[in-house]
C-alpha positions in Angstrom: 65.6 41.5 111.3 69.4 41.1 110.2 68.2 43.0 107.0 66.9 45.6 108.4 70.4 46.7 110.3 71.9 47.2 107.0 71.0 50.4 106.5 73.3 52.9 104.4 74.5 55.6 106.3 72.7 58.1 103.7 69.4 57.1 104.6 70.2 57.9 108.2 70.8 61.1 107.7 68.1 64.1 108.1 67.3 65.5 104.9 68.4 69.0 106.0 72.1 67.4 106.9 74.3 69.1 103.9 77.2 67.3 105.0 77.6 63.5 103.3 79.2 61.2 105.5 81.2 58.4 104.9 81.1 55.2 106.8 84.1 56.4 108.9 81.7 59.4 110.0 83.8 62.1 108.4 82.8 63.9 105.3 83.6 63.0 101.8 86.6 64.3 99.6 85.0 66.9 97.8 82.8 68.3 100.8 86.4 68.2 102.5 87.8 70.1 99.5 85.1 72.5 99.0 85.3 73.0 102.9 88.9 74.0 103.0 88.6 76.0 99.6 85.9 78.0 101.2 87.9 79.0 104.3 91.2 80.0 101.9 88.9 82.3 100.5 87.5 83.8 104.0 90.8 83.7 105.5 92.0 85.7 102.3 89.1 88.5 101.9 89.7 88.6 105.9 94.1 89.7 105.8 92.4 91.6 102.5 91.0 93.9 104.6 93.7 95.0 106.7 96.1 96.2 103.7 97.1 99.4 103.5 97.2 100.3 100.3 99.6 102.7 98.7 98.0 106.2 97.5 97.6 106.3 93.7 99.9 109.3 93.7 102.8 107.9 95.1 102.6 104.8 92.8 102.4 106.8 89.8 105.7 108.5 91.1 107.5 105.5 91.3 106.1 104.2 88.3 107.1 107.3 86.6 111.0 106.8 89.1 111.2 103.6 87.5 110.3 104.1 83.8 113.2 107.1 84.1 115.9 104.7 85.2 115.0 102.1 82.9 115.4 104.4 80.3 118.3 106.0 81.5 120.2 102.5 81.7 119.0 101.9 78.3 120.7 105.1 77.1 123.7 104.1 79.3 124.5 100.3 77.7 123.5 102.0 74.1 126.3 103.9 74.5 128.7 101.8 75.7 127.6 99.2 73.2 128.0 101.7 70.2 131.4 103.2 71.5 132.7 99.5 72.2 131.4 98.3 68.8 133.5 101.3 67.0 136.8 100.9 69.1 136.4 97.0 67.8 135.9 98.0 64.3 138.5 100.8 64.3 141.1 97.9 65.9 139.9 95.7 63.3 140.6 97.9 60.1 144.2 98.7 61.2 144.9 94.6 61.6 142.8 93.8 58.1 
């Protein structure tokens, strides 16, 4: 009869049960895991939902804002990289 009280936990379970239990009565790692994955992913479509989400026009206007002053600050350390680079060159054939 001692035998017989050795059971594994797994065959106590009812077929239908998806959750594997340990012998500490909590589920394994990986249903753990998959468990809290699962809920990230709720919890993430959920705060999804309640974006407001910029209108396409207004983000191709900054887009297009951006793009201008990037360029524009190109243009701006060109310049002052070309001007710089003669004044240094100009100083540098009166000494040589």
């Amino acid at each position: 009869m001692a035998e017989e009280k050795n059971v594994a936990p797994a065959a106590d379970q009812k077929a239908g049960d998806k959750k594997v239990k340990n012998a500490s009565g909590k589920p394994n790692f990986f249903v753990r895991v998959g468990q809290k994955i699962a809920k990230i992913y709720k919890d993430t479509v959920g705060e999804l939902k309640k974006v407001v989400w910029t209108p396409k026009k207004e983000v191709f206007k900054s887009f297009k804002l951006v793009i201008a002053t990037i360029v524009a600050v190109a243009v701006v350390i060109a310049v002052i990289d070309l001007s710089s680079s003669w004044i240094i060159n100009s100083i540098a054939g009166l000494i040589g």
